[in-house]
Legacy VTK file of the C-alpha trace (Angstrom):
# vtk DataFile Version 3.0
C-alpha trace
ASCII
DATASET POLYDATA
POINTS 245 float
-154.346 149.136 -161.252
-155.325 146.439 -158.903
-158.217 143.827 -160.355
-160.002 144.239 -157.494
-159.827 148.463 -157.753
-161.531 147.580 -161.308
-163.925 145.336 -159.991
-165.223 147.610 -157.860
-165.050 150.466 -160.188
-166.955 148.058 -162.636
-169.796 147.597 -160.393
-170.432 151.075 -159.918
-171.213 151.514 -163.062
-174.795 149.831 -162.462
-177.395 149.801 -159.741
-176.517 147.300 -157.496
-180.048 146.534 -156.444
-180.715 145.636 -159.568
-177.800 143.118 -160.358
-178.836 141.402 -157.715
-182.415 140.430 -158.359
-180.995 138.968 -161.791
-177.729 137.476 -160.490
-177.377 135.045 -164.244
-177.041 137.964 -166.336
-173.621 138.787 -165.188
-170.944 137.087 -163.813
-166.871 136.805 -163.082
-164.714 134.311 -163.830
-161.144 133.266 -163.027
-160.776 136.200 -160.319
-157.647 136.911 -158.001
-156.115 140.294 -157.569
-153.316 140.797 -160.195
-152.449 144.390 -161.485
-154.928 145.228 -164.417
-152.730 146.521 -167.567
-154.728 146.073 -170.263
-158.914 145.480 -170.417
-160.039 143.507 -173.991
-163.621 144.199 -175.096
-165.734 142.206 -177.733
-169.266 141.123 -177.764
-169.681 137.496 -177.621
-167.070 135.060 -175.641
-165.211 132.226 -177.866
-162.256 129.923 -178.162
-161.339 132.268 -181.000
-162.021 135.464 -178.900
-159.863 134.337 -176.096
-156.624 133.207 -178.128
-156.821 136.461 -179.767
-157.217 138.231 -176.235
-154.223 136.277 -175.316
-151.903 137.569 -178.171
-153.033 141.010 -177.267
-152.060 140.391 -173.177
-155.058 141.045 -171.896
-155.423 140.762 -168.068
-159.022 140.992 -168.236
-162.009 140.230 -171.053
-164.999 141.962 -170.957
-167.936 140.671 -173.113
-171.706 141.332 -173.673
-172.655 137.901 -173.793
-171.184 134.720 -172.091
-170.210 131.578 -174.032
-172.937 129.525 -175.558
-173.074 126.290 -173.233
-171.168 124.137 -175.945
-168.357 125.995 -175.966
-168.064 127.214 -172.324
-165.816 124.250 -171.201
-163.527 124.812 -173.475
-163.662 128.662 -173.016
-163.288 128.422 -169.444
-159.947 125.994 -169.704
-158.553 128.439 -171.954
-159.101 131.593 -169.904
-157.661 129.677 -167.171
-154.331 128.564 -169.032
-154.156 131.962 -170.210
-154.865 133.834 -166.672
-157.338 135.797 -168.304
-159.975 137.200 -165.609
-163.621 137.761 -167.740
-166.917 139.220 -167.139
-169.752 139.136 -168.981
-173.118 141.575 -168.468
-175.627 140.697 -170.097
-179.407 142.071 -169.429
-177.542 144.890 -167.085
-175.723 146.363 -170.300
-178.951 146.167 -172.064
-180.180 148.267 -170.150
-177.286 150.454 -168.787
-177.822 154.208 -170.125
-174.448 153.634 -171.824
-175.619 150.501 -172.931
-176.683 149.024 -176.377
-179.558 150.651 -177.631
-178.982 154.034 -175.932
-175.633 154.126 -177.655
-177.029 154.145 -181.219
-179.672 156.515 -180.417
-177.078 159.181 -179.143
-175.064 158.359 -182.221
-177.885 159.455 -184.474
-178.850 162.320 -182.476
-182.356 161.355 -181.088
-184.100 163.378 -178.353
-186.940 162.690 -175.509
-185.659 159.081 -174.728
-187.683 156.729 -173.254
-186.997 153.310 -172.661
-189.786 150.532 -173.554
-189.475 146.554 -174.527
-189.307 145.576 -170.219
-187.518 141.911 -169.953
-188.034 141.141 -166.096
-188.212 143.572 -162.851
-186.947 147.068 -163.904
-184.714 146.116 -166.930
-185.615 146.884 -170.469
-184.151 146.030 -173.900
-185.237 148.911 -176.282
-185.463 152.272 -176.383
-187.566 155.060 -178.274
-186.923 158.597 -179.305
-186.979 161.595 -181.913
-185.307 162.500 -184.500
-184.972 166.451 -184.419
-185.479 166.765 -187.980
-187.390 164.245 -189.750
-185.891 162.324 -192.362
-186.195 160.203 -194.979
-186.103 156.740 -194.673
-182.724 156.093 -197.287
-181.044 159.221 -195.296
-181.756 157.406 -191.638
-180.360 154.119 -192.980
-177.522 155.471 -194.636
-176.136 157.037 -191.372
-177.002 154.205 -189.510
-175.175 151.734 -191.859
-172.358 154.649 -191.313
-172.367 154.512 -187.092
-172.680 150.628 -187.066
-169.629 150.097 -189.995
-171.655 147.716 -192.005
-174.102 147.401 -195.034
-177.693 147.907 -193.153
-180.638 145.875 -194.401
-183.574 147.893 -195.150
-187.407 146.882 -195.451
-189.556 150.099 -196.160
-193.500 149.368 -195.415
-194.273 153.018 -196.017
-193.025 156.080 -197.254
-193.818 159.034 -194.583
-190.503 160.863 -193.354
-189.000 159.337 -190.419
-189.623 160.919 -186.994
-190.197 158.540 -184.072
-187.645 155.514 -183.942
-187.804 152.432 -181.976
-184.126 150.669 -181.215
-183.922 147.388 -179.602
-179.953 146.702 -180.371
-179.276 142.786 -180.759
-182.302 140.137 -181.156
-185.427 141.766 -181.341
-186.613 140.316 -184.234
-190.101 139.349 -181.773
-193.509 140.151 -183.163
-194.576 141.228 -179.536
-191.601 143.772 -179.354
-192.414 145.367 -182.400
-196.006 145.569 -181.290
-194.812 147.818 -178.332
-192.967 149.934 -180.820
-195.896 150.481 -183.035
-198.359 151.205 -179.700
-195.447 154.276 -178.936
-196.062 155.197 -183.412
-192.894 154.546 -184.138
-192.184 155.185 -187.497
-188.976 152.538 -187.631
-187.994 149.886 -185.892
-184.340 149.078 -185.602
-182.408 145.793 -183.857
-180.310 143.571 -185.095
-182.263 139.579 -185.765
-184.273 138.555 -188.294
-186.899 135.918 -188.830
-189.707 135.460 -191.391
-192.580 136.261 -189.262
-191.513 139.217 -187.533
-190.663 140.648 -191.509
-194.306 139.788 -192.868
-195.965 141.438 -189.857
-194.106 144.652 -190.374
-195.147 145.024 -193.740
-198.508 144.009 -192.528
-198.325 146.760 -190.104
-196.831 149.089 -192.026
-193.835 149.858 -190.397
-190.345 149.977 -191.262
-187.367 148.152 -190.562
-183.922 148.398 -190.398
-181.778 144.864 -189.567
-177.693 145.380 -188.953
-175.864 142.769 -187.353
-176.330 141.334 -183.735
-173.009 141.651 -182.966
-172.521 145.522 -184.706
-175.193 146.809 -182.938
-174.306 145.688 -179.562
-170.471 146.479 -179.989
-171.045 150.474 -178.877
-172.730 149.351 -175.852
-169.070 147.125 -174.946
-167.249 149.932 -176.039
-168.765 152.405 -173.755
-168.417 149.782 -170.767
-164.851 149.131 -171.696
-164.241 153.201 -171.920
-165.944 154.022 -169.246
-164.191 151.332 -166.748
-160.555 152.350 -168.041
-161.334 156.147 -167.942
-158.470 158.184 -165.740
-157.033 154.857 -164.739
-154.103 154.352 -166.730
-155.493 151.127 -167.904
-155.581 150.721 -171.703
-159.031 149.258 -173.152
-158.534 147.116 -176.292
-160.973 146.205 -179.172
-160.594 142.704 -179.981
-161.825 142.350 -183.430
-164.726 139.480 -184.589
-167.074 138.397 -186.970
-170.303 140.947 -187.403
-172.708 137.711 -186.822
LINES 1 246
245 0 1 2 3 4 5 6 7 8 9 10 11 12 13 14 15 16 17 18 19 20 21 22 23 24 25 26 27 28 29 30 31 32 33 34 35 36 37 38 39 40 41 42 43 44 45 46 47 48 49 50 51 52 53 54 55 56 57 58 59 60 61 62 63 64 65 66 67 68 69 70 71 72 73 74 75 76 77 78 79 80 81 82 83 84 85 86 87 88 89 90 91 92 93 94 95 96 97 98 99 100 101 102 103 104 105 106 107 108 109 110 111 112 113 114 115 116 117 118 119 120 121 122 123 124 125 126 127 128 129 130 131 132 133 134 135 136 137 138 139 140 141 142 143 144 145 146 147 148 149 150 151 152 153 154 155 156 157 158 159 160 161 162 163 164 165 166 167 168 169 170 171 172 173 174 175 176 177 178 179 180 181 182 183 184 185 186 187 188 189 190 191 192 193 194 195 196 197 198 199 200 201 202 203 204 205 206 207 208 209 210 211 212 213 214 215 216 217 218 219 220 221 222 223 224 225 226 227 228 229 230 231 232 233 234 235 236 237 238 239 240 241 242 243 244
């Protein structure tokens, strides 16, 4: 397949209209039409990344986030060497219905979606919903430490079963985004960051918390880009494997 028949495949995958009133949360890199074999997804862009990208022939890299600025020389020189075309989307796969947080609440079964946590113009980081059954609070973070492949950290501020859940996948570890969750009475509050503060105001709250990775709980999101971009094309999406930062 064509890069440029993926591109445009790619873009439909999101509301135009909105990419374009936040035109630095996405971007492409090293384009020119080449035939697409082989699509590598991963969540953060490094040196490390791309070498391994390159040992796996990848044509093109698609990650959640772009390089961090001391690094993106380097990364940039070695996609280049490497003729490796890459995209990042940031704020857009936040968002995305197939996105981050949407992906672990369809993976633990939660109904009546809604999304909350707004960044800027119509995009949002988190999302709420309901558990069908309640739950207890061990049960919810055992499954979720199941769907995200890692050991979960847990902080229980109370001890009513689990019904309303608040997931803002990647660094929501912000005392005003947990505020939002507790104005929907959300019983937990799941992301993936961590900080001092934001822990002692839970507990002053009274609400729980459950902390994974960054990286592990915005890899679903990548992987539903990646699957959704190579599906009925013949093109072969490839996890590239990384650290759980």
């Amino acid at each position: 397949m064509q890069y440029s028949e993926v591109k445009e495949k790619l873009l439909s995958l999101f509301d135009r209209k909105k990419l374009m009133v936040m035109p630095k949360e996405w971007e492409f890199f090293n384009e020119h039409d080449r035939s697409i074999k082989r699509i590598g997804y991963v969540v953060n862009l490094t040196p490390e990344i791309i070498e391994k990208a390159h040992q796996l022939r990848v044509d093109f890299l698609i990650t959640h986030h772009p390089s961090i600025s001391e690094l993106k020389d380097e990364c940039y020189k070695m996609l280049e060497v490497y003729d490796i075309i890459h995209t990042f989307f940031h704020a857009p796969l936040d968002d995305a219905d197939f996105g981050n947080s949407r992906s672990i609440a369809v993976a633990l079964g939660l109904i009546n979606c809604k999304k909350i946590i707004p960044y800027q113009y119509d995009y949002y980081w988190g999302i709420t919903g309901e558990l069908v059954e309640k739950t207890t609070y061990e049960k919810l973070l055992n499954k979720l430490s199941m769907i995200l492949n890692e050991t979960v950290k847990g902080y229980k501020n109370n001890d009513t079963l689990i019904h309303k859940v608040c997931i803002n996948a990647g660094g929501g570890d912000d005392i005003n985004k947990l505020k939002e969750a507790l104005d929907h009475q959300c019983d937990v509050y799941i992301t993936g960051g961590y900080n001092l503060d934001f822990q002692l105001y839970a507990k002053y709250r009274g609400i729980n918390l459950m902390i994974g990775s960054h990286t592990n709980t915005e890899l679903m999101g990548i992987q539903n880009f990646a699957n959704l971009l190579t599906s009925h094309t013949g093109v072969e999406a490839t996890k590239i494997d990384e650290s759980n930062y």
